[in-house]
C-alpha positions in Angstrom: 35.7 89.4 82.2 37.3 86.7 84.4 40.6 87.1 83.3 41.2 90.7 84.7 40.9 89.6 88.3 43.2 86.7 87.9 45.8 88.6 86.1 45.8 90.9 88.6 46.0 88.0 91.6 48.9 86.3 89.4 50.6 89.9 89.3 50.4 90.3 93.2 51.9 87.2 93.7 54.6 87.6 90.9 56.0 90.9 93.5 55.5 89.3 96.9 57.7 86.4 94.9 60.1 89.0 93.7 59.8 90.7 97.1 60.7 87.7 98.9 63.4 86.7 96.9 65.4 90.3 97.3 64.4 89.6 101.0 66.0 85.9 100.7 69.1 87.3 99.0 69.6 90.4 101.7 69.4 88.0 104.1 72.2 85.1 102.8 74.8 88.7 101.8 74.4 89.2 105.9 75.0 85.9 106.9 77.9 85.5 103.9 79.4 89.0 105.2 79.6 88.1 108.8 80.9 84.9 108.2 83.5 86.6 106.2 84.5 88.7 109.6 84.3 85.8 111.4 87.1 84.1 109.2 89.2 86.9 109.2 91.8 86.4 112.1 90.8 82.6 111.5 93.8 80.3 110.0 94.6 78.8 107.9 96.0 81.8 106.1 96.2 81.6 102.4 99.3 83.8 102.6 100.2 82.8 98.6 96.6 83.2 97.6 96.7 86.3 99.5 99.8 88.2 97.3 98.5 86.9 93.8 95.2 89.1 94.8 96.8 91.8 96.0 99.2 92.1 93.2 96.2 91.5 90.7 93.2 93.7 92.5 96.3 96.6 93.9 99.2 97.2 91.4 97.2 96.3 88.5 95.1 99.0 89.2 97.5 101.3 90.2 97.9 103.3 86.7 94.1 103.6 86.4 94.2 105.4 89.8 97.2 107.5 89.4 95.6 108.6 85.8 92.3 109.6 86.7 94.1 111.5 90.0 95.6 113.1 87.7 92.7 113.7 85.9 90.5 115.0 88.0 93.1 117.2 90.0 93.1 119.0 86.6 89.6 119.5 86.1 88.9 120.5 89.3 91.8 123.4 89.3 90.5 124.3 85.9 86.8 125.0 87.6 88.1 126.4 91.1 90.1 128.7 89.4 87.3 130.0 87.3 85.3 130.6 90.2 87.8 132.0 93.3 89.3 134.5 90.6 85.9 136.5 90.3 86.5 136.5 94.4 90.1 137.2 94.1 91.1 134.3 96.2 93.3 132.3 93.3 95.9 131.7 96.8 93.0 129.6 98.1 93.0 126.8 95.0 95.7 124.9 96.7 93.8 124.0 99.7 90.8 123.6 98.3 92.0 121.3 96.1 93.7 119.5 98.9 90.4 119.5 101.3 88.3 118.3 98.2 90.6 115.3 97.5 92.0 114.3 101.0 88.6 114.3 103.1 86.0 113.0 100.3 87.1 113.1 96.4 89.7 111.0 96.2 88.2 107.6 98.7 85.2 107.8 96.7 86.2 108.0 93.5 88.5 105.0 94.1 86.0 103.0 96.0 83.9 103.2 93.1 86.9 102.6 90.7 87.6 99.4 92.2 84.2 98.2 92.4 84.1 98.8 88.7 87.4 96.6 87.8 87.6 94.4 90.7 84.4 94.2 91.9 83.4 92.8 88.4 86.3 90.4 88.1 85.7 89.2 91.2 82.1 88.1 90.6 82.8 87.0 86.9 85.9 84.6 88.2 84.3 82.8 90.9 80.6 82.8 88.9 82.3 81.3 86.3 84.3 78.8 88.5 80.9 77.8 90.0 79.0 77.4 86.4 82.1 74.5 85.4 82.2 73.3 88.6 85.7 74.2 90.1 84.4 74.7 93.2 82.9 71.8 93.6 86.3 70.1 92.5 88.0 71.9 94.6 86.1 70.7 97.9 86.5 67.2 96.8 89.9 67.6 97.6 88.9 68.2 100.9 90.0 72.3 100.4 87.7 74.8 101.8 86.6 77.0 98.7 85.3 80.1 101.3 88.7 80.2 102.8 90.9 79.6 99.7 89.0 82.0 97.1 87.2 84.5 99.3 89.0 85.8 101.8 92.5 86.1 100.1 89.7 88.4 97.7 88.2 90.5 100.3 91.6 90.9 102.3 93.4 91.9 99.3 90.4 94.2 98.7 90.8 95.9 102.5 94.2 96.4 102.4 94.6 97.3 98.5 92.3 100.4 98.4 93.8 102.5 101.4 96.7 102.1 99.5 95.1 103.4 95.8 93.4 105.9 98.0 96.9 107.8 98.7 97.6 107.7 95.4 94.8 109.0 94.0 95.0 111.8 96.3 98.5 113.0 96.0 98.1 111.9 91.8 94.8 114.8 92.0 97.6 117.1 93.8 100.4 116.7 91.5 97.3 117.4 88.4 96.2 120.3 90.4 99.5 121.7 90.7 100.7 120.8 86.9 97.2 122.6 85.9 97.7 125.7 88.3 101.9 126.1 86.9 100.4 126.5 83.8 98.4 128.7 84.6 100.3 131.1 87.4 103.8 129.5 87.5 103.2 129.0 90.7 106.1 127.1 92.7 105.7 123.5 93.6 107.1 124.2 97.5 104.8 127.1 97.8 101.9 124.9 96.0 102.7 122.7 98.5 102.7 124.6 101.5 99.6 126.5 100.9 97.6 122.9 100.0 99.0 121.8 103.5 98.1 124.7 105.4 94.5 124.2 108.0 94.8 120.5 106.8 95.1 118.4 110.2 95.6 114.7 110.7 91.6 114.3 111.4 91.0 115.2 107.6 93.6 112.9 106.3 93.4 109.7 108.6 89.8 108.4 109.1 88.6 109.6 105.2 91.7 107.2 103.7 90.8 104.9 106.6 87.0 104.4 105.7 88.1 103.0 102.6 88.8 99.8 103.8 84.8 99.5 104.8 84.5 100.1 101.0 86.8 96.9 100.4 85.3 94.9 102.5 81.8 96.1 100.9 83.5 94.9 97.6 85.2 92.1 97.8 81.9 90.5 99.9 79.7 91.4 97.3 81.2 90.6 94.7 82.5 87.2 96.5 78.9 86.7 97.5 77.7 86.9 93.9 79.9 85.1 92.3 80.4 82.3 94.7 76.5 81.4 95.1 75.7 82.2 91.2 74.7 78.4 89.5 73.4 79.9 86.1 75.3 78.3 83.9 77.4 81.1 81.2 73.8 83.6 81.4 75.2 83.7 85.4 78.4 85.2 84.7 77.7 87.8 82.7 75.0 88.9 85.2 77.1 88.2 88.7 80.1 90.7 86.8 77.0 93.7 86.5 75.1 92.9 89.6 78.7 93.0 91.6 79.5 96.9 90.0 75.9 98.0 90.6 75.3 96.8 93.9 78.4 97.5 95.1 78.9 100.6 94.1 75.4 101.7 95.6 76.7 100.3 99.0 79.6 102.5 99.0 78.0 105.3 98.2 75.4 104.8 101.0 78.2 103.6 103.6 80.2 106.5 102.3 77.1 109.1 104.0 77.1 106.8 107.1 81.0 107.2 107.3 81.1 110.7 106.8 78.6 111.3 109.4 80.5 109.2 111.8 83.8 110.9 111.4 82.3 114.0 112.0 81.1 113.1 115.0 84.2 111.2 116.8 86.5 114.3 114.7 84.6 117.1 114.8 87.8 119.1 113.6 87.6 117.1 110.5 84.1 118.6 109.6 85.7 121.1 107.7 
């Protein structure tokens, strides 16, 4: 009859330990993250580090964006259609499918497409150069680890995923329109121009913009992760999922604060 009341007191103190520890770790990703922005504009550059990430996180990934643009372009012209011919408005499926992948679509599905093959890399590399102690060889020779192996990673990151971004978008475009020809035979200039038409500069700009938050959010997580995990080989394969999950739930969530942002400093974008 004891036990029950002790169970329960070691069970209330196994979550405020689990509670303080999620605490603990929130806390270190905020300090880790602003002292990422603080080393931004800080030399010395790692220029060379810099282009081996951006060639490995942005052209390596280049044909798994252009292919699910693609993709999805076609799916989404194949549903569309179904729906605006009941309302007679088939002329309308070129901007719609412009609006859907210019404004929201196509940054979100490539935030969340990096954070699933970089994001994961990203933590699994530097977790694993933690667990046989490259980082700690690498500071002997008097080399600063946070400079040299994470902010070429989050750079590369920021500027990488703008980039995929316009390619994803005009890839879902050029699916749309292959999927639409099919269908209608409609001309690629006239395809063109009606996808174009009532889309301003306001729903192009800050949406492809607003993916560089998402880069930062994934090259510091998954940076933070990996660079701080000391588990040994259990720690790698754990800091490759936690970097995925938790990133991705950040840019989904900074996605909604963005969104609500742009449509208040572009209110013509809130289309």
């Amino acid at each position: 009859m004891r036990e029950a009341p002790h169970r329960a007191g070691f069970s209330a103190r196994e979550k405020r330990r689990d509670v303080a520890k999620w605490l603990d770790c929130i806390g270190e990703g905020s300090l880790f993250a602003l002292r990422v922005l603080a080393s931004l504009f800080r030399p010395p550059f790692e220029i060379k580090m810099l282009m081996m990430q951006l060639r490995e996180i942005g052209a390596q990934s280049l044909l798994l964006v252009i292919a699910s643009g693609l993709a999805l372009g076609t799916v989404m012209t194949f549903h569309t259609r179904s729906t605006l011919v009941s309302f007679g408005a088939t002329a309308m499926i070129p901007s719609v499918q412009a609006d859907a992948f210019f404004v929201e679509l196509g940054p979100l599905v490539a935030g969340l497409l990096l954070a699933g093959r970089v994001g994961s890399g990203i933590g699994a590399v530097l977790a694993n150069m933690r667990a046989t102690e490259q980082i700690d060889a690498i500071e002997s020779l008097s080399i600063d680890s946070f400079n040299f192996l994470v902010m070429p990673r989050v750079l590369a990151c920021v500027i990488a995923l703008p980039v995929l971004t316009l390619f994803i978008d005009f890839a879902g475009l050029l699916g749309g329109y292959l999927s639409e020809y099919f269908s209608s035979r409609e001309p690629f200039d006239l395809y063109i121009e009606s996808a174009f038409t009532g889309l301003g500069w306001a729903n192009f700009i800050p949406p492809t913009l607003k993916t560089a938050v998402f880069g930062f959010i994934i090259g510091t997580v998954s940076s933070f992760i990996g660079y701080n995990t000391n588990e040994g080989a259990n720690g790698v394969g754990r800091a490759a999922t936690n970097s995925v999950v938790i990133s991705s739930l950040l840019i989904i969530l900074a996605d909604v604060i963005l969104i609500r942002c742009i449509f208040f400093l572009f209110p013509e974008s809130a289309i």
